[in-house]
C-alpha positions in Angstrom: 96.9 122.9 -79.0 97.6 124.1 -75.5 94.6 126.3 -75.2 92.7 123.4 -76.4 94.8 120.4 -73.3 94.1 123.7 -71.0 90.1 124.4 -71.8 90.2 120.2 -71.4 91.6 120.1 -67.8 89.5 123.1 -67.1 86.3 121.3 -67.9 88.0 118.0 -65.9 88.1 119.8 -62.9 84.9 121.4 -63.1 83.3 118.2 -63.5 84.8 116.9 -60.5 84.4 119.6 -58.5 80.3 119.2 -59.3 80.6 115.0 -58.9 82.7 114.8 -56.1 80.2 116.4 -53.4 77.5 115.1 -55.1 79.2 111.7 -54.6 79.7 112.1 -51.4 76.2 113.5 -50.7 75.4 109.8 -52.6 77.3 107.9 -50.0 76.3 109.7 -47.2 72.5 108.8 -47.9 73.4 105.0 -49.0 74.9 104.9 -45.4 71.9 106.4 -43.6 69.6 103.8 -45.7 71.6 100.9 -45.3 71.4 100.6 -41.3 67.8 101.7 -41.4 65.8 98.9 -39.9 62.6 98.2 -41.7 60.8 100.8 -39.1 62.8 103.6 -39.7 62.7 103.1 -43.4 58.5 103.6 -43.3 59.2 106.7 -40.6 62.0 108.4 -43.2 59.7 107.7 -46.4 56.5 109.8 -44.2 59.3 112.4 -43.5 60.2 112.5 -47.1 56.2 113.0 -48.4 55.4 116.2 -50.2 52.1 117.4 -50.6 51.2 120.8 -51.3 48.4 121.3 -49.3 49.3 119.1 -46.5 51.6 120.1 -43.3 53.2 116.7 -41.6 53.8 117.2 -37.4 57.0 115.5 -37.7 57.1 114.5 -34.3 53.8 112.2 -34.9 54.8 109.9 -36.8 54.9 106.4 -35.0 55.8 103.3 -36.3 52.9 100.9 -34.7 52.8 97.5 -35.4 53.9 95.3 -38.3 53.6 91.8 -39.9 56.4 89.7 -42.1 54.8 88.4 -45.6 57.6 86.8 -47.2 59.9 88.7 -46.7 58.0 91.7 -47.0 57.4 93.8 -44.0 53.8 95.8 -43.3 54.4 98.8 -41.1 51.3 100.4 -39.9 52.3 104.0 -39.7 50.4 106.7 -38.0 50.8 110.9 -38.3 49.2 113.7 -37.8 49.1 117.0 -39.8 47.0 120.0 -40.9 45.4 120.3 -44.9 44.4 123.5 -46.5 40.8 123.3 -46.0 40.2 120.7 -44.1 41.9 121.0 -40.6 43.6 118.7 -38.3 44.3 115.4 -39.8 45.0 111.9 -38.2 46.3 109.5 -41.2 47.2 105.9 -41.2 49.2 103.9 -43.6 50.5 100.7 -44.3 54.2 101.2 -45.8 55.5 98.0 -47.4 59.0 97.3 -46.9 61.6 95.3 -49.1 64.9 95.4 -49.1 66.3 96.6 -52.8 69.5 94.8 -54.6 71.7 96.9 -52.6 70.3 94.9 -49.1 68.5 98.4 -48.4 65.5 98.4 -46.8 62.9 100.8 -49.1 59.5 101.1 -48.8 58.2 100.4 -52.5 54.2 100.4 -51.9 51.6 101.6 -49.8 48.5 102.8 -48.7 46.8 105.1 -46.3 43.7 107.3 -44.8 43.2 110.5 -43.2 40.7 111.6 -41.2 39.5 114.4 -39.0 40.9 114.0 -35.1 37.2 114.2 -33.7 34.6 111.5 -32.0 32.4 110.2 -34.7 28.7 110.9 -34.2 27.1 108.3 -35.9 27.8 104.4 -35.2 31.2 103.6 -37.6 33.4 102.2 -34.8 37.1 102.4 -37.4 37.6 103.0 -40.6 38.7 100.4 -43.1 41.4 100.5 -45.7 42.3 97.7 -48.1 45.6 97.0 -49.9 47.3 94.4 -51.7 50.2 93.8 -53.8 50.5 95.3 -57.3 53.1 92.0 -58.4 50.8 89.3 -56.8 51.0 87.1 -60.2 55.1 86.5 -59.3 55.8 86.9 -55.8 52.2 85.4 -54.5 51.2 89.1 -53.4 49.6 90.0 -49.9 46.3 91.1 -48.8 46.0 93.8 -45.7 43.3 95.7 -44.2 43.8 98.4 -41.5 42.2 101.8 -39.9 41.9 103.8 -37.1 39.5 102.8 -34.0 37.4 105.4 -32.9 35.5 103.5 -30.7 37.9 102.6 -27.2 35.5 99.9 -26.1 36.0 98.0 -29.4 38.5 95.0 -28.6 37.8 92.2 -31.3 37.9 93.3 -35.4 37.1 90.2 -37.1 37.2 89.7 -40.8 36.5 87.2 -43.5 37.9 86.8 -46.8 36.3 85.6 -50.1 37.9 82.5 -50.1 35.8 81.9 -46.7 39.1 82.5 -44.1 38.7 84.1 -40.8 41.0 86.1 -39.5 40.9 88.7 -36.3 43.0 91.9 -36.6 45.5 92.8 -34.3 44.1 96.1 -32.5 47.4 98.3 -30.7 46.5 101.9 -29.9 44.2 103.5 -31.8 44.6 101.1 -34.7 44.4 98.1 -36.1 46.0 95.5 -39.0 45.1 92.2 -40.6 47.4 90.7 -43.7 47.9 87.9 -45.0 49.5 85.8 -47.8 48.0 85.5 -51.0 45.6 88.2 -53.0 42.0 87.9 -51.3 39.5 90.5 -51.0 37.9 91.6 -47.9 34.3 89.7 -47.8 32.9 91.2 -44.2 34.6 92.9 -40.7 33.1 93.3 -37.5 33.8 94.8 -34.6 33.2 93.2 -31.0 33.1 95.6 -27.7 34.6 94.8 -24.4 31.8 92.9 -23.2 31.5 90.6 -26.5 28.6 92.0 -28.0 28.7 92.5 -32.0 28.5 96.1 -32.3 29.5 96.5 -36.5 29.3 94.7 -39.7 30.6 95.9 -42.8 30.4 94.6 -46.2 32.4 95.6 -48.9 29.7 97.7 -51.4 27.0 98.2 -48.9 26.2 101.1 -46.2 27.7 99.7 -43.0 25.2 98.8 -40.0 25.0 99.0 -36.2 24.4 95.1 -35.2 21.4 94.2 -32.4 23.5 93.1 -29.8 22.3 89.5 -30.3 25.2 87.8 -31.2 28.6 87.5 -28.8 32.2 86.6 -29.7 32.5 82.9 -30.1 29.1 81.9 -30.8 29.0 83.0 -34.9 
């Protein structure tokens, strides 16, 4: 009987001994996440990536812009890195942010592009990536489209919507984001240089095309 209340208390404090730090370990992470601002949540979840063939500069990533959907926050994030095989990489992502039932801000979707960190040599101005939300039949859901802008003398990105909208991206750096409330898809974008001559149209489905010049910003 008092082997048995001995080999008992044995395993007792074995089991504490492997809880207890891992507790702590617990509590020291739920602190770090709990003052995180919705930012630094996006930044620590690109940190926190793994990819096998992919090697994140940590001291890339950069929290650019973002927009409030109902309560949840777009973070356009952009990195660099190196893939196996493929070189140097610029990527951009859209991180959303909510805050989880313990008042934590977590990113719980996303989505992103990489791309090779040289001039294009055809006419494609940016690059265009779509998301929206995966719950949009209970919470309403949210429609975004972002990229990278290759060309520096772009300084309009306007897009329409299926339901007819018109909407003109907000262009900071070398990128670019447009969201809004409600699940829509992207209908057309266009890009506008300096001087307010269409440069771009894109259509979802079709092979994007260099535009004549003819048209200027404001007079659609």
């Amino acid at each position: 009987m008092k082997k048995l209340v001995s080999n008992t208390i044995l395993i007792i404090a074995i089991l504490l001994l492997i809880f207890v730090p891992a507790h702590k370990k617990q509590m020291r992470l739920n602190h770090i996440t709990s003052v995180l601002s919705p930012a630094e949540a996006a930044v620590l979840h690109i940190w926190s990536m793994k990819e096998a063939d992919f090697r994140l500069e940590p001291g890339s990533v950069d929290a650019v812009q973002s927009v409030n959907i109902r309560g949840q926050i777009l973070i356009l994030i952009q990195y660099d890195g190196f893939q196996i095989g493929s070189g140097a990489r610029r990527c951009e992502m859209v991180a959303v942010v909510k805050k989880d039932i313990f008042h934590r801000w977590m990113v719980n979707d996303g989505a992103g592009l990489c791309h090779h960190i040289v001039e294009l040599s055809d006419s494609v101005p940016i690059t265009v990536v779509g998301s929206s939300s995966n719950l949009a039949l209970l919470d309403g859901g949210y429609s975004a489209v972002h990229g990278y802008v290759w060309d520096p003398e772009i300084a309009k990105i306007a897009l329409t919507w299926n339901d007819g909208l018109e909407q003109e991206a907000v262009i900071q750096g070398s990128t670019y984001l447009a969201a809004r409330d409600g699940h829509f898809m992207l209908q057309q974008i266009e890009t506008w240089n300096d001087q307010g001559q269409l440069v771009f149209i894109a259509r979802p489905g079709t092979i994007p095309q260099p535009a004549n010049h003819s048209r200027r910003a404001g007079n659609k």
